[in-house]
N, C-alpha and C positions, 0 to 999 in steps of 0.2 A: 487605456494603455494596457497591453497586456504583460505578462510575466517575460516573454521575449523582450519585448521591448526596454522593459528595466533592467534584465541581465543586460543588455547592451550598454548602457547608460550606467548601470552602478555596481555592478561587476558580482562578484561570485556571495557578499550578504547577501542579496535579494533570494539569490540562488538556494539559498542555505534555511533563510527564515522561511521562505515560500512552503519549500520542502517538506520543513516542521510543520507547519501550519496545515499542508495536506493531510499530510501523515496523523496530524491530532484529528482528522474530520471537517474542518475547513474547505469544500470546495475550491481547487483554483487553476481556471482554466488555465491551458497552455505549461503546463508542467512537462510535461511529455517532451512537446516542443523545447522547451527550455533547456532540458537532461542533454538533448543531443543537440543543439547548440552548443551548450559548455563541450559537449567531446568536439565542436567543432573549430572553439577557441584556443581550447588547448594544442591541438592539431596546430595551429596558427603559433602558438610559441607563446601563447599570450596569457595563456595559464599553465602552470602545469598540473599534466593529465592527475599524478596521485591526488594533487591535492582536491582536485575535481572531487575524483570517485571517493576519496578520506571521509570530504567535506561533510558530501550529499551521504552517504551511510550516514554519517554521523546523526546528521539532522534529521533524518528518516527516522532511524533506532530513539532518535529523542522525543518526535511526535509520537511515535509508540508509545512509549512508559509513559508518554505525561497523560497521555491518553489512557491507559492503564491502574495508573496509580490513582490518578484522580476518582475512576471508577472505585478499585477498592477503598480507598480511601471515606471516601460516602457512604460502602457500606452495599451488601446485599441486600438487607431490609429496606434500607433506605430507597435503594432504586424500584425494591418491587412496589414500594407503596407510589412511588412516581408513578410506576407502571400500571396501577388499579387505578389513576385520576385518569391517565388518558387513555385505560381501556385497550393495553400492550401488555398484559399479564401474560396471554395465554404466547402471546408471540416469543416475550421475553422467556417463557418457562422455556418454551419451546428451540431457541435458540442455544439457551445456558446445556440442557439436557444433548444438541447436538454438537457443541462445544466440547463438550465433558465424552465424547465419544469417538469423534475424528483428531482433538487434543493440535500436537504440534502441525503435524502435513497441513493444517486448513492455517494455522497461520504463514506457514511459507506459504504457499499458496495463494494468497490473499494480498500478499507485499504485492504482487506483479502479474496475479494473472485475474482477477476482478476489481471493480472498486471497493472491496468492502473490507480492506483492512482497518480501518477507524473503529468500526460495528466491535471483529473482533478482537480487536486490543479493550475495547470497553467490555466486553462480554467476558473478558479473559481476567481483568480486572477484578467482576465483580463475583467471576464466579471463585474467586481465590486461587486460580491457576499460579503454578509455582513460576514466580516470578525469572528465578535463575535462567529455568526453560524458556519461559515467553522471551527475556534477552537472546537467549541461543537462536530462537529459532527468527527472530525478528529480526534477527544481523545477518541471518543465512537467507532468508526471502529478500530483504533489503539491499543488502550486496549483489543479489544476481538481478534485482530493477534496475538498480542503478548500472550495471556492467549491459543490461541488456540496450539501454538505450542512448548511456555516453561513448561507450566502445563503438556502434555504430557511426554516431555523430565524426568521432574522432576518424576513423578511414575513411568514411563517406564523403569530408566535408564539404567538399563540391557539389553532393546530391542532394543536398539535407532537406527539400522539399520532396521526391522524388521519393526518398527513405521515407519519410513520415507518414507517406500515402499507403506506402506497401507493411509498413509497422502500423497503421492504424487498421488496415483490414485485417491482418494477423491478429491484433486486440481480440476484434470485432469473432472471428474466425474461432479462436482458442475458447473463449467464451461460449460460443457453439457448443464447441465440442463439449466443454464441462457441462453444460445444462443438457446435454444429450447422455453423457454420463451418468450423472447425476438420475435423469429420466428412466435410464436402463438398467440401474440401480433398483430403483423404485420399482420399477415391473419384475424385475427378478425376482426381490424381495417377497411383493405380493405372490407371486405365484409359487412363492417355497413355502408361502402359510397356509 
């Protein structure tokens, strides 16, 4: 059964804990689907919409920090000696060092336009990133996920297959471009050394 299927069945908790659960690094498919369902229910009178987009920030910003804290929490030491048993040292330096350089933009960023918010809310954690900040920016990426895909839901709700098709090549699309970015970056870089 997937995560649509349970918003159906048990309404806006499943919606909410699923949410966190993503947001901590928990895989869980059909979230997406799920976002714009709820805009769709709402739409329907059957929830209301604030409470929707309230909910899900909420739960979003909470897989954050917990995701977050728990990293600092362990300990920077701690995780690099995890990080020399499995042989993730050079990755992990490697990350922390690009973390400490792009800073906030890569956590908006990250809320909604790759999968890898979980990564940096852990990375964000451990490298002591100022908490205050990581909140700001975790609620400003988080809020425009959540608005990106239950706003739709909610005027669409007639099309809500039709949307998920043209939103999921957009994923697919946006991603693109970042890694072509990114790539154009890179060769810039080199050839200014």
């Amino acid at each position: 059964m997937d995560l649509s299927a349970l918003l159906t069945h048990y309404g806006l908790p499943v919606l909410f804990v699923g949410t966190a659960i993503c947001c901590f690094g928990v895989p869980m498919p059909g979230l997406s689907l799920a976002l714009v369902a709820a805009g769709s229910f709402a739409r329907r009178a059957q929830w209301s919409l604030a409470g929707v987009l309230f909910g899900v920030v909420a739960a979003a910003v909470s897989g954050d920090l917990l995701a977050f804290w728990l990293a600092r929490l362990a300990g920077r030491q701690r995780i690099l000696d995890w990080a020399d048993r499995l042989s993730l040292r050079h990755a992990l330096d490697k990350a922390v060092r690009y973390q400490a350089r792009v800073q906030g933009p890569s956590i908006f960023l990250t809320r909604w336009l790759v999968p890898l918010g979980p990564w940096v809310n852990f990375n964000c954690g451990m490298a002591d990133y100022a908490s205050h900040k990581f909140l700001t920016w975790s609620l400003l990426g988080q809020s425009f996920w959540v608005l990106l895909y239950v706003i739709p839901g909610y005027f669409f709700q007639d099309r809500v297959q039709q949307l998920l098709e043209v939103m999921g090549a957009l994923g697919w699309a946006s991603l693109a471009v970042l890694l072509l970015a990114t790539l154009s970056w890179r060769v810039y870089q080199l050839r200014s050394s």
